[in-house]
C-alpha positions in Angstrom: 97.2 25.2 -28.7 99.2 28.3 -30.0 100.7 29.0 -33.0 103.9 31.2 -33.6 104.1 33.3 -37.2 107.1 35.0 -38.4 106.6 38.2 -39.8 109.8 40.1 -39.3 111.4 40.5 -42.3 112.1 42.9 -45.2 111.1 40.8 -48.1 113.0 42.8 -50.6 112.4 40.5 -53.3 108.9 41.6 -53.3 110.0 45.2 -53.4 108.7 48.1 -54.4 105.3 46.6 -52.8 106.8 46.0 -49.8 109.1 49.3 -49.6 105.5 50.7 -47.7 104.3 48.0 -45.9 105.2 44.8 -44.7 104.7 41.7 -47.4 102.2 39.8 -44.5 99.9 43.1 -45.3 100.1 42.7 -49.1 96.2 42.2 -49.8 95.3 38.7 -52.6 91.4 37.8 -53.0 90.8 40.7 -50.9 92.4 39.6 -47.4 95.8 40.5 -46.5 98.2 37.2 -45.9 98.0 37.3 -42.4 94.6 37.3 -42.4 93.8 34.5 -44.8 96.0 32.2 -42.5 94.7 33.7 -39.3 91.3 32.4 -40.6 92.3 29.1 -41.5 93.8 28.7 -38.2 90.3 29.3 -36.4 89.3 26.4 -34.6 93.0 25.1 -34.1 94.4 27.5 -31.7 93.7 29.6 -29.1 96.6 32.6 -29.4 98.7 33.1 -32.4 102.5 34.8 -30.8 103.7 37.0 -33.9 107.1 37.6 -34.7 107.3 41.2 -35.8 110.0 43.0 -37.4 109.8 45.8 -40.1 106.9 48.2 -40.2 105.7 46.1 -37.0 102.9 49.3 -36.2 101.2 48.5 -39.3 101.0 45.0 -38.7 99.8 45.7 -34.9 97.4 48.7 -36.4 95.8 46.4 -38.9 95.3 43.1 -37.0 94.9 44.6 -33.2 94.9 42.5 -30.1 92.3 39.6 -30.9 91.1 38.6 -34.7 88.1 36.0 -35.2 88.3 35.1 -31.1 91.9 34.2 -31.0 94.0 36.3 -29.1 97.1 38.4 -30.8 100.4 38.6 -29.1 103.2 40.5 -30.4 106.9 39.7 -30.5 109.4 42.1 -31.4 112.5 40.3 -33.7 115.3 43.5 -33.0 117.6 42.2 -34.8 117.1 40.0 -38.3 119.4 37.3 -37.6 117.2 34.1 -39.4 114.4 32.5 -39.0 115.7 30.7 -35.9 116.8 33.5 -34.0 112.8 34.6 -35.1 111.3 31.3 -33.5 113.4 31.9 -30.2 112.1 35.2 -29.9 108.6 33.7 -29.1 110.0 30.8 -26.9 108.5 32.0 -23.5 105.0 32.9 -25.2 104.3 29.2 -26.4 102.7 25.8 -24.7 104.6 22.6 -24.8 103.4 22.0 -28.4 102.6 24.7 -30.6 102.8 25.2 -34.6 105.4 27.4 -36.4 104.7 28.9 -40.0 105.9 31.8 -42.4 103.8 35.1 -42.3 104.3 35.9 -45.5 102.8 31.8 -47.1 99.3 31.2 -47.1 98.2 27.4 -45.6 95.5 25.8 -45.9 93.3 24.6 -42.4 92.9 20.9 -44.3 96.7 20.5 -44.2 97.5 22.5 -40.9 95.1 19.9 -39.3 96.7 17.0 -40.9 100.2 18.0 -39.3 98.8 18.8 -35.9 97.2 15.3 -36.0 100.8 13.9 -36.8 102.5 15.7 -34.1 105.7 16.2 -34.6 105.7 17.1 -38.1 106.6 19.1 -40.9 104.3 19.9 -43.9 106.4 19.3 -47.8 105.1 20.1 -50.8 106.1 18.1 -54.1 107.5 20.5 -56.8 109.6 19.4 -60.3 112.8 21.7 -59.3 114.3 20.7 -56.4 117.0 23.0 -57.0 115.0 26.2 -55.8 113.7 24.7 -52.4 114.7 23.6 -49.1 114.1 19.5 -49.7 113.2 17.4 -47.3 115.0 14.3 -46.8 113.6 11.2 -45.5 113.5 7.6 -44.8 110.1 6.2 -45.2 107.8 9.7 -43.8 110.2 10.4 -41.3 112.1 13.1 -41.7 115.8 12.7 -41.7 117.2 16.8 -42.3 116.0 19.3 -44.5 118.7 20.6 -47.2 118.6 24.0 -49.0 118.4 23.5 -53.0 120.2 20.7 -53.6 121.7 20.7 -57.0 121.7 16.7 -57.8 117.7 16.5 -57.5 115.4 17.0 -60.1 112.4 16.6 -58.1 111.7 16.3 -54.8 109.2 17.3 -51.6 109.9 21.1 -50.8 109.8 22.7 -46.9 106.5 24.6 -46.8 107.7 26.5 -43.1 104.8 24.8 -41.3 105.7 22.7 -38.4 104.2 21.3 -35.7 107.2 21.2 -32.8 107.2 21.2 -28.6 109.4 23.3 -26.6 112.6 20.6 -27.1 112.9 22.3 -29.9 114.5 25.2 -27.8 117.7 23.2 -26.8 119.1 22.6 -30.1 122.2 24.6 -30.5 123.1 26.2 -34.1 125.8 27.9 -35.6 124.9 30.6 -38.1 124.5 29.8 -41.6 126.7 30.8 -44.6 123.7 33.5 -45.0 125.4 34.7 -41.5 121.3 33.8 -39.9 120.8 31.1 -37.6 118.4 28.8 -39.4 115.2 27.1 -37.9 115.7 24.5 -40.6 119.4 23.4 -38.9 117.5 23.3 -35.8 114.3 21.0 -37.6 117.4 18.6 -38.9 119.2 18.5 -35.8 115.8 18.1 -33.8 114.7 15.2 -36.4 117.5 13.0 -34.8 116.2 13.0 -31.6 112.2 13.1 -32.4 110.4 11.1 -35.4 109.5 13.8 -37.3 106.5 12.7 -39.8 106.3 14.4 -43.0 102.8 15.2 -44.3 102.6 16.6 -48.4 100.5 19.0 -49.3 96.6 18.0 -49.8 94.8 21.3 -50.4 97.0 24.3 -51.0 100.5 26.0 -49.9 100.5 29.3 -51.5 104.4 30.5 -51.1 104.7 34.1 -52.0 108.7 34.7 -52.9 108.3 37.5 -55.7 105.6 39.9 -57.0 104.1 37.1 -59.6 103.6 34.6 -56.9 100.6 37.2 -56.0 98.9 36.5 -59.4 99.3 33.1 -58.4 97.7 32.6 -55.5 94.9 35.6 -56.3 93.8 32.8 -58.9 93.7 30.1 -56.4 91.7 31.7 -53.8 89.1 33.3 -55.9 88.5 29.6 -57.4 87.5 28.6 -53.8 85.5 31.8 -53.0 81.4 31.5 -53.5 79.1 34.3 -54.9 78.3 37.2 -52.3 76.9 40.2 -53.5 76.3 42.6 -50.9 76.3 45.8 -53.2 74.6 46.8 -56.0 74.2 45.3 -59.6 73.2 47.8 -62.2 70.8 47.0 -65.3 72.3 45.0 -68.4 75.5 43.7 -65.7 76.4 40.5 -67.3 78.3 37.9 -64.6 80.1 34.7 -66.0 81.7 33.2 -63.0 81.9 33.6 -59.0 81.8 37.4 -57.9 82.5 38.5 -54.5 80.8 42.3 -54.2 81.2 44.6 -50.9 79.0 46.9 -49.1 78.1 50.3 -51.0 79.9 49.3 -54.0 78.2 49.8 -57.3 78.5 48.1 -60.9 77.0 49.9 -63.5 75.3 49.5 -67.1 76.6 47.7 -69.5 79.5 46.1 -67.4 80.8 42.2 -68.0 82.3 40.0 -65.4 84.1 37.0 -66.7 85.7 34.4 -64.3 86.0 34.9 -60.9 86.1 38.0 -59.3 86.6 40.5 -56.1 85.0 43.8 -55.0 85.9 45.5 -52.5 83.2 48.2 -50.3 82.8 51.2 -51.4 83.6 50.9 -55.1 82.2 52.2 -58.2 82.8 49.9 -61.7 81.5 51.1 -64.9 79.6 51.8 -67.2 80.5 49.5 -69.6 83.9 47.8 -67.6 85.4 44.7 -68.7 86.2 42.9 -66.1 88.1 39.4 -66.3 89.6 36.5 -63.7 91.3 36.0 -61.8 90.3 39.7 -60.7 90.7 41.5 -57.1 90.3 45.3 -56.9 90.6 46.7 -52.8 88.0 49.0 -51.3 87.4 52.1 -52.3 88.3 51.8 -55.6 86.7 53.2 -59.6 86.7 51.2 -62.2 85.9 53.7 -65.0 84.2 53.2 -68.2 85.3 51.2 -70.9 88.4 50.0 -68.9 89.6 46.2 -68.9 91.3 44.5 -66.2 92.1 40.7 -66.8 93.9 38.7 -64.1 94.6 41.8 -61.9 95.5 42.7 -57.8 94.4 46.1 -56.9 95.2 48.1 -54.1 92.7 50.0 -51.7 91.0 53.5 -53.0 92.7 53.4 -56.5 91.8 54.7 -59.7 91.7 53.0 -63.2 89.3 55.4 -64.9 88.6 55.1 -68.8 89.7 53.8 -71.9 92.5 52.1 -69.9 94.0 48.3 -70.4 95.7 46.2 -67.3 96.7 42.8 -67.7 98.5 40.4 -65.2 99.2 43.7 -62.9 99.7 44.1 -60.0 98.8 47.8 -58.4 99.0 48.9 -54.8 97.2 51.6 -52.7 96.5 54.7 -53.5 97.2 54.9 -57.3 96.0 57.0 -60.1 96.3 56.1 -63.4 95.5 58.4 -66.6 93.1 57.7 -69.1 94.3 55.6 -72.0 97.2 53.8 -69.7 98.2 50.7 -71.3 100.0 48.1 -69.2 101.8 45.0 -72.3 101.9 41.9 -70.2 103.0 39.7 -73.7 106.0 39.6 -75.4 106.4 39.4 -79.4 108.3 36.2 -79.3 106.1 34.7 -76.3 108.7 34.0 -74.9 108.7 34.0 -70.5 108.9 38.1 -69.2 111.6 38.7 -67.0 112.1 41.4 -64.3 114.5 43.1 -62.1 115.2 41.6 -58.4 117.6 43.3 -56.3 119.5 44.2 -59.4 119.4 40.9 -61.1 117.2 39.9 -64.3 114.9 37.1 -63.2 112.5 34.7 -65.5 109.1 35.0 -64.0 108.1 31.7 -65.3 105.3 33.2 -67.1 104.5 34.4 -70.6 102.1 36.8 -69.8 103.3 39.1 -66.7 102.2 43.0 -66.9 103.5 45.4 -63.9 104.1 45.8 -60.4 102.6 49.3 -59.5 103.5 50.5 -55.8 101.4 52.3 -53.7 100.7 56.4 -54.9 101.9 55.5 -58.3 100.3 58.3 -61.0 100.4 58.1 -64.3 99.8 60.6 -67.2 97.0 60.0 -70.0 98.3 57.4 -72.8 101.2 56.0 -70.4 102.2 52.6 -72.2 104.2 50.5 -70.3 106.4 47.2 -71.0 105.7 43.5 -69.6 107.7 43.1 -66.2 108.5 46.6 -65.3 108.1 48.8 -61.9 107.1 51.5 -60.8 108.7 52.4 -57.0 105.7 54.5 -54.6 104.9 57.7 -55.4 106.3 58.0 -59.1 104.5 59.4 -61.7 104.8 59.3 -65.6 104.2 62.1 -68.3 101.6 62.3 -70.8 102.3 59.8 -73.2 105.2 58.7 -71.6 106.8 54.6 -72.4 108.1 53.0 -69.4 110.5 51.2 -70.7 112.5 50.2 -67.9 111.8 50.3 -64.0 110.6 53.3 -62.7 112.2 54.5 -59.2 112.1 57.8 -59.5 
């Protein structure tokens, strides 16, 4: 069996992260996206066709030709014209049956078996807000169409993008969307009506990732499921109060506390005396310098969050340096949800406590402070002492 992953697209809600690399790349619990699904597709398929688009080289460069025995074949999307046009791309690369999902989700094997069992199929999550999904409609678990955030639903069973279709699926014929993109979900509805289409929900985990928060989100997930492996080296007086994951060559030095569950990457250096607290992943390559706390934290590969500094419910790409006594406020005064810029409009992240979204060669001056919800675009840089007090993009 094959599987087909789109992978094509921009993802500028996720932006400035994905201004320098594609969002499938985007690293949570220490594996990029693609490679967290590609593993839970082991065992299920033989050849995974995916559907590249922007920054495609990267995503060829990092995965290559063949990842945990299952071969890698590359589809160019030229033009971005939906997620149907995407799936047509890869319509001479796929067997009869084969399974579709988004590159930039993370699925978990449990449920991806469950829809292959129920061939065809289409996996649906239960959420409280129908309103911000695609919903799918049904009589009994068979799918009937699939509508896009229906406003007279309060709750309902959300489109997850993982399907399990054959080749029939290639005869539908679409017009484009009011988005101006041919949609694979016009072609599930119209496809529904000639195929029983059984719905499956969600057993284990779907781990959507829309905007930059959604990265906290499933970082906590995935470390809950991850089991202790320490392949580097734990210092004297290291105290360790939950699962930790610790690479090759990396180091953790006196006096350091892990709380929660945790990531290292190789090569690393934490310490002396770090404060380290879940849900916590920090890239290869990385120092972690003395007296510095990170609670509920994504970092990047070979960055640098030396002393005296505090991060909370950040997230920090590649590449970064930040300057002793950098403060990151992830809490309002009045507690009330933090809210961020997205393409130029002010959206609620849903959570109270939400710090920054630091892009790849950020550096920042000694004593930077800056506000819940802001970011900082690649390769900015703050003064000494300087407030960020609104994004950063220059």
């Amino acid at each position: 069996m094959k599987a087909l992953i789109l992978a094509a697209g921009k993802s500028t809600r996720l932006h400035p992260l994905t201004l320098t690399k594609p969002k499938p790349l985007i690293k949570i619990a220490g594996k990029t996206i693609l490679e967290h699904n590609l593993e839970q597709l082991k065992g299920i398929i033989t050849e995974v066709i995916i559907i590249v688009g922007y920054k495609k080289e990267m995503i060829k460069k990092a995965l290559g030709n063949e990842f945990l025995g299952i071969k890698i074949t590359y589809v160019e999307q030229k033009e971005q014209l939906g997620t149907g046009h995407a799936v047509m791309s890869g319509k001479k690369h796929v067997d009869d049956k084969f399974i579709v999902l988004n590159g930039d989700d993370i699925y978990s094997s449990k449920d991806i078996k469950s829809c292959v069992k129920n061939y065809p199929c289409v996996l649906g999550k239960e959420v409280v807000d129908a309103s911000k999904w695609g919903i799918l409609i049904s009589k009994g678990k068979k799918l009937v169409e699939i509508k896009e955030k229906p406003k007279n639903l309060k709750k309902g069973v959300a489109n997850t993008g993982l399907f399990v279709v054959d080749k029939k699926i290639f005869d539908i014929k679409i017009e484009k969307s009011s988005r101006g993109e041919y949609e694979f979900t016009d072609m599930i509805s119209k496809y529904a009506k000639e195929k029983n289409v059984k719905i499956r929900v969600v057993k284990d985990y779907w781990l959507p990732i829309g905007y930059p928060w959604h990265i906290l989100d499933a970082n906590e997930v995935l470390l809950s499921k991850l089991n202790n492996k320490i392949e580097g080296k734990v210092g004297k007086n290291v105290h360790v109060n939950g699962k930790l994951t610790l690479g090759k060559s990396s180091k953790i030095l006196f006096g350091t506390y892990i709380e929660g569950n945790v990531v290292i990457g190789k090569n690393c250096k934490i310490g002396p005396n770090a404060y380290i607290r879940g849900s916590t992943s920090i890239g290869d390559n990385c120092h972690i310098g003395a007296n510095t706390e990170i609670k509920n934290g994504v970092i990047g590969n070979r960055s640098n969050v030396p002393h005296l500094i505090y991060i909370g419910d950040t997230v920090i790409g590649d590449s970064c340096n930040l300057g002793a006594g950098t403060i990151v406020a992830n809490l309002k005064h009045d507690k009330s949800n933090v809210k961020t810029m997205i393409n130029g409009k002010l959206v609620d992240t849903g959570r109270h406590k939400f710090g920054a979204v630091i892009a790849d060669g950020v550096k920042t001056g000694i004593n930077t402070s800056i506000y819940p919800g802001r970011k900082l675009w690649p390769n900015t840089g703050t003064l000494p002492g300087e407030i960020v007090a609104k994004d950063k993009e220059k």
